[in-house]
C-alpha positions as CSV (number, residue, x, y, z in Angstrom):
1,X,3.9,2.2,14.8
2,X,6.2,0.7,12.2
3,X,8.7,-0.2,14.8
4,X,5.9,-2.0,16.6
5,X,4.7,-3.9,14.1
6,X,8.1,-5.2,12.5
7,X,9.0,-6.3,16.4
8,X,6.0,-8.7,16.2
9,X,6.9,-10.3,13.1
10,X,10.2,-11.0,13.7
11,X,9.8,-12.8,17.1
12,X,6.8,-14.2,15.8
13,X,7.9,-16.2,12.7
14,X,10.5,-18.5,12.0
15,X,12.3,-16.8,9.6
16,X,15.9,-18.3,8.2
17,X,17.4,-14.9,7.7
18,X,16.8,-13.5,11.3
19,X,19.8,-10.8,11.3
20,X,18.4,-9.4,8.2
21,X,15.2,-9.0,9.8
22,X,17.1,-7.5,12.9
23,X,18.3,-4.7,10.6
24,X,14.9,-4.0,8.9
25,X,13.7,-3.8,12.7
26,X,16.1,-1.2,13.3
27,X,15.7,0.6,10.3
28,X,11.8,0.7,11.2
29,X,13.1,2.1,14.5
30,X,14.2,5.0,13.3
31,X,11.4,5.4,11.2
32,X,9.0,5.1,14.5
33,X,7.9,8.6,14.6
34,X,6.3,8.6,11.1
35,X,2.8,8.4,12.1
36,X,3.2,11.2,15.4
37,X,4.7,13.7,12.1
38,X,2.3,13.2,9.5
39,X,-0.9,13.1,12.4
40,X,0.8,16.3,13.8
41,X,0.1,17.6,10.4
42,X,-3.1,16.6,9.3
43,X,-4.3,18.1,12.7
44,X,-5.3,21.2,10.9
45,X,-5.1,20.0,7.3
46,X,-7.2,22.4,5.5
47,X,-7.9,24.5,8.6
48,X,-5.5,26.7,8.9
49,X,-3.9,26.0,5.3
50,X,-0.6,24.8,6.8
51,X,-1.0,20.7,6.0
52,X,-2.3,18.7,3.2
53,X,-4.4,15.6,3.2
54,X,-3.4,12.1,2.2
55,X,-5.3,9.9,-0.1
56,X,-5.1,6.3,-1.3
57,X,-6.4,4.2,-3.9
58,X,-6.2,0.6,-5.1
59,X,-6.1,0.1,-9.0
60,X,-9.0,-0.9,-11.1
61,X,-10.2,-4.9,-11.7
62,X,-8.0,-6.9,-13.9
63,X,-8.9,-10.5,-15.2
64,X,-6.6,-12.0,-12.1
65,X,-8.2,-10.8,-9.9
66,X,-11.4,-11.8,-11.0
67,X,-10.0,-15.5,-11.1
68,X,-8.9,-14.9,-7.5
69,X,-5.2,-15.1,-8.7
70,X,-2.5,-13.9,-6.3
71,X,-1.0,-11.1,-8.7
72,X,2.2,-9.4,-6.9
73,X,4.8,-8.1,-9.0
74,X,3.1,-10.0,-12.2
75,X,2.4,-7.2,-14.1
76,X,-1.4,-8.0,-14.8
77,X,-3.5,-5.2,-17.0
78,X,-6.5,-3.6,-16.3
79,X,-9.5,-5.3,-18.2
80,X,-12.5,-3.8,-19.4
81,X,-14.2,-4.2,-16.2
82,X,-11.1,-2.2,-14.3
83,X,-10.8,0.5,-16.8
84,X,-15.1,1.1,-16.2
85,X,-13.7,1.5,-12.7
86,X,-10.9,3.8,-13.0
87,X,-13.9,5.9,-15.6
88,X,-16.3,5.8,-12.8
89,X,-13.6,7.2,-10.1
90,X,-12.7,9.9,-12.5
91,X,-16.6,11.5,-12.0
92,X,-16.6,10.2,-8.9
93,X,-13.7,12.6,-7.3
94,X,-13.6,14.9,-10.3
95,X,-14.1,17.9,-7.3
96,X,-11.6,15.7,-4.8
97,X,-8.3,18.3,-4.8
98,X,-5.0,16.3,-5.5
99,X,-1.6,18.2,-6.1
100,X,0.2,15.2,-6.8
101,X,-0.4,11.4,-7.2
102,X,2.2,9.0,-6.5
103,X,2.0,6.0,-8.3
104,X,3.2,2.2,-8.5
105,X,5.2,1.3,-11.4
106,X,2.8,-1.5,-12.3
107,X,1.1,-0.9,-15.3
108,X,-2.9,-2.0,-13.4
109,X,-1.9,0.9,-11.2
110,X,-0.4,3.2,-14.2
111,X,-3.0,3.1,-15.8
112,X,-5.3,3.7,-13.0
113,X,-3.8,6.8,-12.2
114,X,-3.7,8.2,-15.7
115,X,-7.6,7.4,-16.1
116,X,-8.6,8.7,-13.0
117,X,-6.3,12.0,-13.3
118,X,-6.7,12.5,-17.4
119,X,-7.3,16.1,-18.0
120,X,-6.2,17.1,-14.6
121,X,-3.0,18.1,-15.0
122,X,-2.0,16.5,-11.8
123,X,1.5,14.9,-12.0
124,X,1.4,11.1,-12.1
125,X,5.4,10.7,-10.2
126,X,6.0,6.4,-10.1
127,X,7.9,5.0,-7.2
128,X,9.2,1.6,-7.2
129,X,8.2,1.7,-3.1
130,X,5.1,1.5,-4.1
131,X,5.1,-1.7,-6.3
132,X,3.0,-4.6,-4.5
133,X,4.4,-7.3,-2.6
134,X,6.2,-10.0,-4.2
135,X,4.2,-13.2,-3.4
136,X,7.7,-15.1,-5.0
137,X,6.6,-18.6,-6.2
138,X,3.0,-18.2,-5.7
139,X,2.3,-15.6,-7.7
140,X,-0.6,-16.8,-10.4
141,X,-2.1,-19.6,-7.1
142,X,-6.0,-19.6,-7.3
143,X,-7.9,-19.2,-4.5
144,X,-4.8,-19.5,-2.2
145,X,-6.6,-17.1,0.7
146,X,-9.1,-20.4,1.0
147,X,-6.9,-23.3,0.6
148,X,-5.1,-24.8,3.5
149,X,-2.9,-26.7,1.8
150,X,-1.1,-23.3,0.5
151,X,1.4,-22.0,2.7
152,X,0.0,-18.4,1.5
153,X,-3.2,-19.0,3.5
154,X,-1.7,-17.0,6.5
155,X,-1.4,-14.3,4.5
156,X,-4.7,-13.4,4.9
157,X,-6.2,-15.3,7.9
158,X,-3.4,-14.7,10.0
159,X,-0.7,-12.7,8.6
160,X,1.5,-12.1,11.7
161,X,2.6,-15.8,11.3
162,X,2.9,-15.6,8.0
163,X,6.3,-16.7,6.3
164,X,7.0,-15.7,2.6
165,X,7.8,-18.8,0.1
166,X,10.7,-18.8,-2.2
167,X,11.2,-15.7,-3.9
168,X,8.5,-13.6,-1.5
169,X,8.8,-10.5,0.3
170,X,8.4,-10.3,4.4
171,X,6.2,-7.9,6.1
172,X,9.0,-6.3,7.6
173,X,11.1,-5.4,4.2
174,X,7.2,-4.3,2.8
175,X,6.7,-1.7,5.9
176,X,10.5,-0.9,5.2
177,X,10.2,0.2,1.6
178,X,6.6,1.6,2.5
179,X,7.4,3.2,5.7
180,X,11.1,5.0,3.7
181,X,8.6,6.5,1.5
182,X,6.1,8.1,4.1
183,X,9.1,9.7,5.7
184,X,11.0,11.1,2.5
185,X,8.0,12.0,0.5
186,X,4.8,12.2,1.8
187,X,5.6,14.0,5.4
188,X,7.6,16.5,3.6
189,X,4.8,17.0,0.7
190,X,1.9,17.5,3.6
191,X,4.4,19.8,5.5
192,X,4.3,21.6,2.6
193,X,0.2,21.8,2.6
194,X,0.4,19.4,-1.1
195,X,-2.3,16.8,-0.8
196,X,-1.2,13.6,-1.8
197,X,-2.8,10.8,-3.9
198,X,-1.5,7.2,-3.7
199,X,-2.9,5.1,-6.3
200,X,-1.1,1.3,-6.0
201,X,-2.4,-2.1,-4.3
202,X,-4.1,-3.8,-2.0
203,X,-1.2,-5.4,0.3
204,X,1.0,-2.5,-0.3
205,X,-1.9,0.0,0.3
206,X,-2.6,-1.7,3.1
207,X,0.9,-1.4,4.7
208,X,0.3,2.6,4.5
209,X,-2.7,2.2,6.1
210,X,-1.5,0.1,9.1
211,X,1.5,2.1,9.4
212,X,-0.8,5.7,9.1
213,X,-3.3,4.5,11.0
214,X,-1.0,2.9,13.9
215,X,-2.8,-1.0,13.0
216,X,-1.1,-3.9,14.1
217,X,-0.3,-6.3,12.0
218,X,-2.7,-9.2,13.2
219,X,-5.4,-6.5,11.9
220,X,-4.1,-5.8,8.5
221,X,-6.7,-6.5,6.6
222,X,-9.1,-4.8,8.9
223,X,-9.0,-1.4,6.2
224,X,-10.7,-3.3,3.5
225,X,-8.9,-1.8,0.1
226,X,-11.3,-2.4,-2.9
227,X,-10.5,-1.7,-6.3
228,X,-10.8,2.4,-7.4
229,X,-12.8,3.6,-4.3
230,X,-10.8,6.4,-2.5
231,X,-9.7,6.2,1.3
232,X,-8.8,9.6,2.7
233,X,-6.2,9.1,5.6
234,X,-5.3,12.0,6.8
């Protein structure tokens, strides 16, 4: 559960701001029966016509990430490569049904969407919840996920002790923003039998994941998120 994992990260790492993090707990708290709603809705989803299905997508290739470059909130476009991607999806799950597709405002993830959706006529609605984590000063590192000397290295090997640098974003305020937006839009959406398509990135995407799929945070990476292939949660 959110609640769960946010507990873990706070008396884990040595963060400066701990009260903060106290109040992001609680707000997780309240949050903690996210995943019990939406997987008491996608019991039946298509069965009986009551609850819709979730999906979730991680934008197309871009020239950073090709150069193993931490990307973030640097908005980074799509190159050729990605845009092939984001073509190929659109045949791909041209029969996949999608009433709406919420969206991060980045423009890799933009124009995703709108390549993958074009001729649809499936709304494209961007939410600034779903924008990826801010990696702060060390945003545009190389290789950061293999050199030790980079504090950003538990990020990926071991990110329940990781500690964000100057200008980063915690795990707990990502599940926060993340988690707020599975509760106001996507639990009401499937209630309503809408399936949902999530097109953003690969930490934030991941944090849906965990959160939807009850992972803990030591495992966050376990999901594997690569660029414009579709993941059906629910």
């Amino acid at each position: 559960m959110v609640a769960a994992i946010a507990v873990v990260a706070v008396n884990n790492q040595p963060y400066e701001n701990r009260k903060m993090l106290q109040e992001i707990c609680r707000t997780d708290a309240a949050q903690s029966e996210i995943t019990a709603r939406i997987s008491a809705s996608k019991n039946s989803c298509h069965d009986t016509d009551v609850a819709g299905c979730l999906y979730i997508m991680r934008h197309g290739r871009t020239d950073w990430n090709v150069l193993k470059k931490l990307q973030g909130r640097t908005d980074i476009p799509l190159n050729e490569e990605g845009r092939a991607m984001a073509e190929n999806a659109r045949e791909e799950y041209k029969d996949v049904h999608f009433d709406v597709c919420y969206c991060s405002p980045l423009v890799r993830a933009r124009e995703t969407a709108q390549i993958v959706l074009r001729g649809r006529n499936i709304p494209i609605i961007f939410d600034d919840r779903l924008i990826e984590m801010s990696f702060g000063i060390y945003e545009g590192v190389e290789n950061a996920y293999k050199n030790p000397d980079c504090p950003m290295i538990n990020f990926f090997s071991a990110p329940e002790n990781y500690v964000p640098g100057k200008g980063g974003e915690s795990f707990d305020e990502l599940f926060a923003r993340t988690g707020n937006f599975l509760h106001e839009v996507v639990e009401p959406k499937l209630a309503e039998g809408k399936d949902v398509l999530i097109v953003g990135h690969g930490a934030m995407n991941s944090s849906i994941i965990c959160q939807v799929k009850k992972i803990p945070l030591a495992n966050f990476w376990d999901a594997g998120i690569e660029n414009c292939k579709l993941k059906k949660l629910l």
